[in-house]
Structures are given as C-alpha cells and as structure tokens.
TIMARKOL-521928 format. One record per residue (C-alpha): x, y, z; residue in one letter; residue number from 1. Coordinates in Angstrom, 1 decimal. Layout:
residues N
+--------+--------+--------+------+-----+
|   east |  north |     up | code | pos |
+--------+--------+--------+------+-----+
|      X |      Y |      Z |    A | NUM |
...
+--------+--------+--------+------+-----+
This chain:
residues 295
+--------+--------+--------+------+-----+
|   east |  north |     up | code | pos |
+--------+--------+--------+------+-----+
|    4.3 |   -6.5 |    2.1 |    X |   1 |
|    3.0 |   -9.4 |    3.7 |    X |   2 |
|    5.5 |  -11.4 |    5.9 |    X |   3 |
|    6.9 |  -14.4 |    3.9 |    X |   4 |
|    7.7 |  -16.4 |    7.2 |    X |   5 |
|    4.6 |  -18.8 |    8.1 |    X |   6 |
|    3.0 |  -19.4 |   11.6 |    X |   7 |
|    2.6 |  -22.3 |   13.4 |    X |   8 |
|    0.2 |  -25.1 |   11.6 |    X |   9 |
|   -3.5 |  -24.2 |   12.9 |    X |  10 |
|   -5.3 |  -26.3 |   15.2 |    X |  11 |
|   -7.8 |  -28.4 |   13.5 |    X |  12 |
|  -11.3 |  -30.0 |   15.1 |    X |  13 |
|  -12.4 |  -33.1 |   13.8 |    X |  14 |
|  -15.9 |  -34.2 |   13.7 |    X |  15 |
|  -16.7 |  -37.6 |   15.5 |    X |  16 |
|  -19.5 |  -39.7 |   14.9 |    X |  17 |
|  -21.1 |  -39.4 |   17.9 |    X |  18 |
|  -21.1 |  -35.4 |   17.3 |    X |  19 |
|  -18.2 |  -34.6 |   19.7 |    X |  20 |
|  -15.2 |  -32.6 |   18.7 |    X |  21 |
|  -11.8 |  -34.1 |   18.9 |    X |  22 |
|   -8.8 |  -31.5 |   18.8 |    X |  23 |
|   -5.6 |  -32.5 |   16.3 |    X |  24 |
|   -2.8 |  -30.8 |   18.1 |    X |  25 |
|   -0.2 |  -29.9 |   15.9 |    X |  26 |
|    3.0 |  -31.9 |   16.3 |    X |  27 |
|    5.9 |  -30.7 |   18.4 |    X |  28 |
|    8.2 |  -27.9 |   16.9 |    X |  29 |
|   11.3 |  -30.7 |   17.4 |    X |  30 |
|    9.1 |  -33.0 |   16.1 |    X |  31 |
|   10.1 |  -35.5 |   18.8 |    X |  32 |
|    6.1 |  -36.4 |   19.5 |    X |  33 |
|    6.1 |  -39.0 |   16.1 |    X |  34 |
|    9.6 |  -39.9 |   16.5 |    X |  35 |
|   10.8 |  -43.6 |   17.4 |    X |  36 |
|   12.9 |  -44.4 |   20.6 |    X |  37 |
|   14.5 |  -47.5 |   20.7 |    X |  38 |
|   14.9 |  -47.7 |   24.2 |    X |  39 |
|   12.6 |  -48.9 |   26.3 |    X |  40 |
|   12.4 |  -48.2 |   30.6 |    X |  41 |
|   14.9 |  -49.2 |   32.2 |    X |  42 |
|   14.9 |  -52.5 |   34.3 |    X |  43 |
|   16.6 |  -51.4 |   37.2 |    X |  44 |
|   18.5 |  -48.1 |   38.4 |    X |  45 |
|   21.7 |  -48.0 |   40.4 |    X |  46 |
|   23.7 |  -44.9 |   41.3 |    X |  47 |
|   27.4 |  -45.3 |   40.1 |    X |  48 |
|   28.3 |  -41.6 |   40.6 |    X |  49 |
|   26.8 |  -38.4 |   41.8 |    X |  50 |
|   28.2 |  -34.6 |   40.7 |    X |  51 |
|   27.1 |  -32.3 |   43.6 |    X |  52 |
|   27.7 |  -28.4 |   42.5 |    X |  53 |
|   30.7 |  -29.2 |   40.2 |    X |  54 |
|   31.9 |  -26.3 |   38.8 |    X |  55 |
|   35.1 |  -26.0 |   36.3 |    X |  56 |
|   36.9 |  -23.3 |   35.2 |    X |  57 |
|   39.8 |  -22.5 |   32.4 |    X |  58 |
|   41.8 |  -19.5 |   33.9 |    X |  59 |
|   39.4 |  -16.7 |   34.4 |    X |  60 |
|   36.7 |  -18.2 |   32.1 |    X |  61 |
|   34.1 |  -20.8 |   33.5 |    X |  62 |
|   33.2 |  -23.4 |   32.0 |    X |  63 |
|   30.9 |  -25.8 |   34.2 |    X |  64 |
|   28.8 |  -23.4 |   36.7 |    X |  65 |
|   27.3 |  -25.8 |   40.1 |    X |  66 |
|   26.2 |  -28.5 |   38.4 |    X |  67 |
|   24.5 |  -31.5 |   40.0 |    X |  68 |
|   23.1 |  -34.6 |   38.7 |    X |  69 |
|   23.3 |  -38.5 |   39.7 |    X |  70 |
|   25.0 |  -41.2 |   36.9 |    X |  71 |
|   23.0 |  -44.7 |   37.1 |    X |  72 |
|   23.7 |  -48.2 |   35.8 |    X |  73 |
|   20.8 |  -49.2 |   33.8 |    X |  74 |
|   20.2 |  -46.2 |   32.5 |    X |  75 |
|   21.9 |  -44.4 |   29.1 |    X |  76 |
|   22.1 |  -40.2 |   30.3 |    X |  77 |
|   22.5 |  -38.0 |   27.4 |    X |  78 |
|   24.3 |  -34.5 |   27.8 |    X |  79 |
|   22.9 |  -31.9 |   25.1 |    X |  80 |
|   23.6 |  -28.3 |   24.4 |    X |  81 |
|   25.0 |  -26.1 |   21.7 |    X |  82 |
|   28.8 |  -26.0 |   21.1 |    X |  83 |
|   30.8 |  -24.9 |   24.1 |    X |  84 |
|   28.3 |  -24.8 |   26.6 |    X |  85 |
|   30.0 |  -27.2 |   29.1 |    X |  86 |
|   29.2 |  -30.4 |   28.4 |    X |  87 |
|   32.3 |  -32.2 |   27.3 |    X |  88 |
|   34.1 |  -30.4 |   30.2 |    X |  89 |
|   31.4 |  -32.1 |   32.3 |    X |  90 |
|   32.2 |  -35.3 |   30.4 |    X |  91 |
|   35.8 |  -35.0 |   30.8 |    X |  92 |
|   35.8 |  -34.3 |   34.3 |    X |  93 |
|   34.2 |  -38.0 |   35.5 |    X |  94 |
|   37.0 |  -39.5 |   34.8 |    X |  95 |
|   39.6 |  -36.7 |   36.0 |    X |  96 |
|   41.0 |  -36.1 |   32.7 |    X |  97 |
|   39.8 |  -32.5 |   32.9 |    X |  98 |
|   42.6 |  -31.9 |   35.3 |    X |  99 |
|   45.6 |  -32.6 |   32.8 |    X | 100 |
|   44.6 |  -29.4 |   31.7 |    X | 101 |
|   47.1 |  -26.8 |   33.1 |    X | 102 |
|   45.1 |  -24.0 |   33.7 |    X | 103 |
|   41.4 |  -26.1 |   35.0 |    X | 104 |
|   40.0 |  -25.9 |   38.5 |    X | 105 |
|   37.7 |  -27.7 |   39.9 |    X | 106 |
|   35.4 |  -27.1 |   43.0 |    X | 107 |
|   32.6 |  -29.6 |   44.1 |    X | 108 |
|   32.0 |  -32.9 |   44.7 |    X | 109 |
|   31.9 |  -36.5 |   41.9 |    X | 110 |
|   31.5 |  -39.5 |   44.1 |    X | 111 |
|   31.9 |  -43.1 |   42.6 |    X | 112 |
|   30.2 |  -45.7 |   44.4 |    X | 113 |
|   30.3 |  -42.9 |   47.2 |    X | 114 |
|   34.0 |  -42.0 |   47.3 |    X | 115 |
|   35.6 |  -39.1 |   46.3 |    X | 116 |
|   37.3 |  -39.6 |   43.3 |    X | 117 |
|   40.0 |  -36.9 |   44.1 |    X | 118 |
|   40.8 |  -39.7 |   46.6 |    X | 119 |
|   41.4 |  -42.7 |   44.0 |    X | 120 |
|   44.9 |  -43.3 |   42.0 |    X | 121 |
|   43.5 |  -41.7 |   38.6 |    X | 122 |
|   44.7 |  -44.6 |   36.6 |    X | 123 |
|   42.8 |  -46.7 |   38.5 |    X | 124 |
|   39.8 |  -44.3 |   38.1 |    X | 125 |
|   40.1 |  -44.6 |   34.3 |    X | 126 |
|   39.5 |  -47.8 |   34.6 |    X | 127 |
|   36.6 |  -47.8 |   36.6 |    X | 128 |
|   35.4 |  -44.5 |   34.2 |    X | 129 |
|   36.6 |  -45.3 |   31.2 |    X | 130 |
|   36.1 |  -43.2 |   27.8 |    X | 131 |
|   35.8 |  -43.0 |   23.8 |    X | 132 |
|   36.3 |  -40.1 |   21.8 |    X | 133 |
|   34.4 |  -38.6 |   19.0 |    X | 134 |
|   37.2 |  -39.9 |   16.4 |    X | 135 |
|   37.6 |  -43.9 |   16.5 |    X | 136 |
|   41.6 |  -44.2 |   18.3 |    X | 137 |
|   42.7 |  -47.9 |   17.8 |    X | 138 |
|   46.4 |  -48.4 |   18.9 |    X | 139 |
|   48.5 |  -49.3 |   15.8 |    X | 140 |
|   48.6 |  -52.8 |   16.4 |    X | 141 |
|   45.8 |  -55.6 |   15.6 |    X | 142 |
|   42.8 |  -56.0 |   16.6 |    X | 143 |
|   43.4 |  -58.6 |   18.8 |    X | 144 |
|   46.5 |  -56.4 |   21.0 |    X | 145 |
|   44.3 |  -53.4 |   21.1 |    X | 146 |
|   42.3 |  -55.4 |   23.3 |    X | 147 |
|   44.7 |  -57.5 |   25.4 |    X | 148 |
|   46.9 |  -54.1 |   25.7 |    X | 149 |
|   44.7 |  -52.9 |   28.1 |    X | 150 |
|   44.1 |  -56.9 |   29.7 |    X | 151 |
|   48.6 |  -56.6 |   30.2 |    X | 152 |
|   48.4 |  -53.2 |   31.8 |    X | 153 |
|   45.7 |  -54.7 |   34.1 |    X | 154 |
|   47.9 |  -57.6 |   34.9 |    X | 155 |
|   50.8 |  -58.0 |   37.6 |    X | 156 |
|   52.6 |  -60.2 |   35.4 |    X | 157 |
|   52.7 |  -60.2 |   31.0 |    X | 158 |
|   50.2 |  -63.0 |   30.0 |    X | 159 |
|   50.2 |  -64.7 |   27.3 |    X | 160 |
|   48.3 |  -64.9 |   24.2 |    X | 161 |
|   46.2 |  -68.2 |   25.0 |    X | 162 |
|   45.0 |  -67.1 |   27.9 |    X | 163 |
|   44.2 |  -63.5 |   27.2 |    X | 164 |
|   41.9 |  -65.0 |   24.1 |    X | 165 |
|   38.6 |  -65.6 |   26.5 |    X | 166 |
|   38.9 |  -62.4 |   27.8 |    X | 167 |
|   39.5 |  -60.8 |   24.1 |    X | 168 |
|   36.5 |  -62.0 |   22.7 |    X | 169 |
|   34.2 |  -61.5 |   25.6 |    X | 170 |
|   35.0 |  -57.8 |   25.5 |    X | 171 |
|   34.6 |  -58.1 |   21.5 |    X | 172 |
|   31.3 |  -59.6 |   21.9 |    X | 173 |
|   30.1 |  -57.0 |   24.3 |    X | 174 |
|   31.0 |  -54.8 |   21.7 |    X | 175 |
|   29.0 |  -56.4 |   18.7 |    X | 176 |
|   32.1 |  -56.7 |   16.9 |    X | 177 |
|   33.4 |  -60.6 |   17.3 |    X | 178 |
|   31.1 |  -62.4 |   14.9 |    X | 179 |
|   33.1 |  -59.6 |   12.2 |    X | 180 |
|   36.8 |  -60.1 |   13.1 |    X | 181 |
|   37.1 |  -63.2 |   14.5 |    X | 182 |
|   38.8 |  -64.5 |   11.3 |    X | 183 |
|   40.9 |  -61.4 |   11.6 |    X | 184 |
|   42.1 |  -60.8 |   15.0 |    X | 185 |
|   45.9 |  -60.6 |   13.9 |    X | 186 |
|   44.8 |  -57.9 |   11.2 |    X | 187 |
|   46.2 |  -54.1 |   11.6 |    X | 188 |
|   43.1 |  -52.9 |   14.0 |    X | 189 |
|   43.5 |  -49.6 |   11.3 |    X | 190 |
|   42.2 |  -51.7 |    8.0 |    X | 191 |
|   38.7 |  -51.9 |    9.7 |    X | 192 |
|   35.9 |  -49.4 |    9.1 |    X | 193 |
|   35.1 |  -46.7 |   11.0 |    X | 194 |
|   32.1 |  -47.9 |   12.5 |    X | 195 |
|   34.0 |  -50.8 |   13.4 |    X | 196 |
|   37.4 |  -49.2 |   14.8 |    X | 197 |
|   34.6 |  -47.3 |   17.3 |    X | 198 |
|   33.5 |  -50.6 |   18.5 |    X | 199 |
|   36.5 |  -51.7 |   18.7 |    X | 200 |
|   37.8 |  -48.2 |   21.2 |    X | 201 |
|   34.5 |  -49.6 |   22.9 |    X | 202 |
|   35.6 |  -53.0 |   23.6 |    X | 203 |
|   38.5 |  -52.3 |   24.1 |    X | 204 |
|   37.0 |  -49.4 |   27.1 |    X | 205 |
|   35.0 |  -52.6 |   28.5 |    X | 206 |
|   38.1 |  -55.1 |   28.5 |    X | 207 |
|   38.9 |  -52.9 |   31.7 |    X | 208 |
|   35.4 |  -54.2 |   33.3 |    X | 209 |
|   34.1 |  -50.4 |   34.4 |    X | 210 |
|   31.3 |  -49.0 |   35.8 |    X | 211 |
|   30.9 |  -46.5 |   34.4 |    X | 212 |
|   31.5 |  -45.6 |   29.8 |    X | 213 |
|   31.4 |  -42.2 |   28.8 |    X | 214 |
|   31.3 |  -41.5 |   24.9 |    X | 215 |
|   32.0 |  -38.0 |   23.6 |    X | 216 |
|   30.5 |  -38.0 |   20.5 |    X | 217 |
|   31.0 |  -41.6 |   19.2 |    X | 218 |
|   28.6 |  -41.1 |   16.3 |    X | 219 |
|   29.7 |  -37.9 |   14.8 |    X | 220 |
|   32.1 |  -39.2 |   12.0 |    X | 221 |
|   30.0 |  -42.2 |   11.0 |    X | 222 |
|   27.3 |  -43.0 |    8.4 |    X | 223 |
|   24.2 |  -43.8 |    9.4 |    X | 224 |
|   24.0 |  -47.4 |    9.4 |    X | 225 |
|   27.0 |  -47.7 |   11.8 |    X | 226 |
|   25.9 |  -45.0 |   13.7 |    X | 227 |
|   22.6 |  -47.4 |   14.0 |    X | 228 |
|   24.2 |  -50.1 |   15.3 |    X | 229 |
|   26.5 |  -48.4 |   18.2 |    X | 230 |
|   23.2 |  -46.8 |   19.1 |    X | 231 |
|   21.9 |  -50.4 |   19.4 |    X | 232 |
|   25.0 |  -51.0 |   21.2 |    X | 233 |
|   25.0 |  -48.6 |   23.3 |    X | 234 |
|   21.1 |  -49.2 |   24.7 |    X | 235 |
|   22.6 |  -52.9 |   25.5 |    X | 236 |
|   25.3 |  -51.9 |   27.4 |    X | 237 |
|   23.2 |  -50.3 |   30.1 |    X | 238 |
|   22.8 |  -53.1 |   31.8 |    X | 239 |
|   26.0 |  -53.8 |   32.8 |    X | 240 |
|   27.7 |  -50.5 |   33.0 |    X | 241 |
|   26.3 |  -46.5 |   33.6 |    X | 242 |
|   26.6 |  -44.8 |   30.6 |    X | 243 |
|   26.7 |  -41.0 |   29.5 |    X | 244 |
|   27.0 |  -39.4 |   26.2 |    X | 245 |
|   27.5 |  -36.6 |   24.6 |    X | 246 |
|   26.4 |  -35.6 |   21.3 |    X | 247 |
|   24.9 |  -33.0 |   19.6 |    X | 248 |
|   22.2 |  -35.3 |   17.4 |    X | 249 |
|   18.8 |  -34.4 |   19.4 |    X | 250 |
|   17.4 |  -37.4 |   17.8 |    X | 251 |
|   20.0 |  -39.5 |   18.8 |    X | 252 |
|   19.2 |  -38.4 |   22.7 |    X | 253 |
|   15.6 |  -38.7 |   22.2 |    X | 254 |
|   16.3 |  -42.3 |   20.8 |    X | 255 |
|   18.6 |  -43.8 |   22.9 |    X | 256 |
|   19.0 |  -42.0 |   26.4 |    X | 257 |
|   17.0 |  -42.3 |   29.7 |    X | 258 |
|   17.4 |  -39.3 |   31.0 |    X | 259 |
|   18.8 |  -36.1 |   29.6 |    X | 260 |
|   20.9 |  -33.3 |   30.7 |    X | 261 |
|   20.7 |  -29.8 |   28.7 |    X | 262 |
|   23.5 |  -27.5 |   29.4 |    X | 263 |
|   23.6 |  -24.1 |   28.3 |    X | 264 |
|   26.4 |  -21.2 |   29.1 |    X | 265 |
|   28.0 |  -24.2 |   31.7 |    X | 266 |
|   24.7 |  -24.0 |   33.8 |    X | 267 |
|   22.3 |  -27.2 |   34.0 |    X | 268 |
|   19.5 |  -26.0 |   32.2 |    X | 269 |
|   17.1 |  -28.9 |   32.9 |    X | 270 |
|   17.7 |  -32.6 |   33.7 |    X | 271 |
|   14.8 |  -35.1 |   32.7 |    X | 272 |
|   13.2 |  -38.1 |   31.7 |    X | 273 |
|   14.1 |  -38.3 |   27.8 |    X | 274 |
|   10.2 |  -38.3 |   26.8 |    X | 275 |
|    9.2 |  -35.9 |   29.5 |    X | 276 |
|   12.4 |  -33.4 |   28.7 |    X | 277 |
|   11.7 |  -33.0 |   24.7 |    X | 278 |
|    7.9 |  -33.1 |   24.7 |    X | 279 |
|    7.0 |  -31.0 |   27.7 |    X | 280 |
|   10.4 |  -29.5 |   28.3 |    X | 281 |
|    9.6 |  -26.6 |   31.9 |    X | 282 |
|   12.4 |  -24.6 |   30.8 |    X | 283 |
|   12.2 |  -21.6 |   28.0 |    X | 284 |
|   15.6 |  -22.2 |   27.1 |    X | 285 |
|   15.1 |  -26.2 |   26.8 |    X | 286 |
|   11.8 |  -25.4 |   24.6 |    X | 287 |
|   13.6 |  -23.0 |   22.7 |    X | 288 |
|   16.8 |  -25.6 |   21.9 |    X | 289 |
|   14.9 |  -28.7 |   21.4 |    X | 290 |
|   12.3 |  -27.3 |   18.9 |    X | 291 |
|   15.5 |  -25.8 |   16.9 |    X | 292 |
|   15.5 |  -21.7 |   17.5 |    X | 293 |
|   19.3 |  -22.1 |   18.5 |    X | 294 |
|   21.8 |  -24.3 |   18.5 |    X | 295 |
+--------+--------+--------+------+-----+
C-alpha cells in the first residue's frame, strides 16, 4: 500500500523571459517565511540584566541546566519551548520569586544593572523586575486603587487620592487602557474584560517604574483581538523598560520579540535574532520545534 502521508511540496523552476531559471523554494515547514512581524529593529540596546550559567533545580530534579543569556531594554526577548522545559522557572527566577519555593536551588549568576541580585532586598527587586501572570490578577478593589496600591507601598508616608491621580493615569496610559476607564476609575477593577484586567496587572507592574517586565503567558486566556492589542502593547513598551515573555504561541514570538530563547529539557537550545532563529534556525532540535514535529 502506498504511504498516505505526503512529502514535502516539490521544488518548482520558473521560466524567465530572458530564458534564465528562477527556483520557487517552498515555504518554511513553520511557515514563518510569509508571516507578518509587527516589530520592527530595535532603536537602541541596553543590557538590564545578564544570566551567566544559571541553573535551577527542584529537589533531585533539574529544571534550568547553565543557562546564559543577556536581558536588554529596547528589545522584546521571547522564551519558547514545549511544556516543562524550563522556561517559566527561568522567568521566575529574574525576579527571585523562584526561591519562595521550598525545595529550589539556585547556582549561577543574574546581574541587574551589574549587581547581584542575591545582594538586593527582594521587595525592592520586584520592583525593579516586576511581573504578570498568565491569568489577569486585579486586586478586589477599583481600578483606580489597584494602581495607586502599589504608588502607597512605594511611599514613606499614605498619599492621598489627588495626588496619586497623575501618577494613576500615566501608568494607565502606558498601558493603553486610560482612554477606556477614565469615566470609570472608582469601578470594581473585576467588571472589566479580560483583555482589559491584563492591562490593567500591566499598568499596574509599570506604576512601580521598573526596568525590567516579565509576562508569563499574558495572552493565553484571551481572544484574539485583545491578545492583538497587548501585543501592540507590549512592542511599545520596549522602549522604556526590558522586556521578556513567555508563551507558547510561535507566532506570537515571531511577531513581537527581538530575540528568542528556545529551551528544551532546561538546556538553552539556541538563542537568536527572532528572523534569523525561525527561518534558518542552526540547531536540529530548534528546526525540528519551530516547523511543528514536537511540541
């Protein structure tokens, strides 16, 4: 029986009118060749952090295995890789909140603005490194208090309302999400929709003024049109802060990020220029991930 399962698409030559031969190569097995990127290079590049042979480990099992890579302002840096395979450890453990895990140990080296950040107050480093998670978090509270909650923390002394208000809706602006709420900041910050509660947890993550935003999956529970615009978002944000992701969405990576980081088993398979990564990948494995034969 003949097999059922067809080969790649042949390799056809095209006729020219001056009697050449040009080759059509066939597109990309991830198909990343034709797709769009809405990012565009960066203006500038300025190394927030650095991880030098970071390795984690849960009990007997490791999860992050030597891993080294720098984390720039102006540029968005993507982590990929199939479930488990290190990279929201990696995430996590920017910001220390890997270590409020009883059983994690860390070896290696992250440096923010070239300090160690075993050496800075972790409160203060989240802060500086702040995060959102997958699932859009508001405080039960409104809108407006979600925002100046973390303004108060920041604070020596409780301020009040009027003068936390600039501050509110810069962060809110940053976020895309004034222009929608700014009839509404005394609303329950849990009656917006989901798109808009995740800018929200990412306005609220830039009221603390960091320099560096990791998101863990901000797009995963929202439709595509939100999802759209925190991508939009999140290209903006560059600029001002360092910003890593982590999703799962190839598309997503290849739209948005600069670079891109593809983990596999908690080892750095190959870290790359977003074009140069899922296009001409140098690693098997990478080639393999990207064009969809596991995942």
């Amino acid at each position: 029986m003949e097999s059922l399962i067809a080969g790649p698409p042949p390799i056809r030559r095209l006729p020219l009118e001056d009697g050449a031969v040009a080759t059509e190569v066939p597109p990309s097995p991830g198909g990343f060749t034709s797709a769009k990127r809405s990012i565009s290079a960066p203006q500038f590049s300025i190394r927030r952090m650095e991880i030098n042979r970071l390795s984690v480990s849960y009990a007997t099992r490791e999860a992050v295995k030597s891993v080294s890579m720098p984390v720039r302002q102006g540029e968005v840096l993507s982590l990929i890789g199939p479930s488990g395979c290190g990279k929201t450890t990696l995430l996590r453990s920017l910001n220390r909140l890997t270590e409020l895990t009883r059983t994690a140990t860390l070896s290696g080296r992250i440096l923010l603005d070239d300090v160690d950040i075993r050496l800075i107050e972790p409160t203060l480093l989240r802060r500086r490194v702040t995060m959102v998670f997958q699932q859009p978090n508001p405080f039960p509270m409104s809108v407006f208090d979600n925002i100046a909650y973390v303004l108060r923390e920041q604070g020596s002394r409780r301020q009040r309302k009027k003068s936390l208000e600039p501050k509110v809706h810069s962060a809110l602006e940053r976020a895309g999400l004034f222009e929608e709420v700014k009839d509404n900041l005394d609303h329950p910050a849990l009656r917006l929709s989901g798109g808009q509660q995740q800018r929200l947890c990412i306005a609220r993550a830039l009221a603390a003024e960091p320099e560096v935003l990791l998101l863990d999956e901000p797009c995963s529970a929202l439709d595509p049109q939100s999802t759209q615009v925190i991508e939009d978002l999140i290209v903006k944000l560059r600029d001002d802060v360092a910003v890593v992701i982590v999703t799962h969405n190839l598309q997503q990576a290849y739209r948005i990020a600069d670079h891109v980081g593809f983990m596999y088993l908690g080892e750095l398979v190959e870290y790359s220029g977003a074009t140069a990564l899922f296009n001409s990948p140098r690693e098997q494995r990478t080639r393999e991930y990207v064009s969809g034969a596991f995942g």
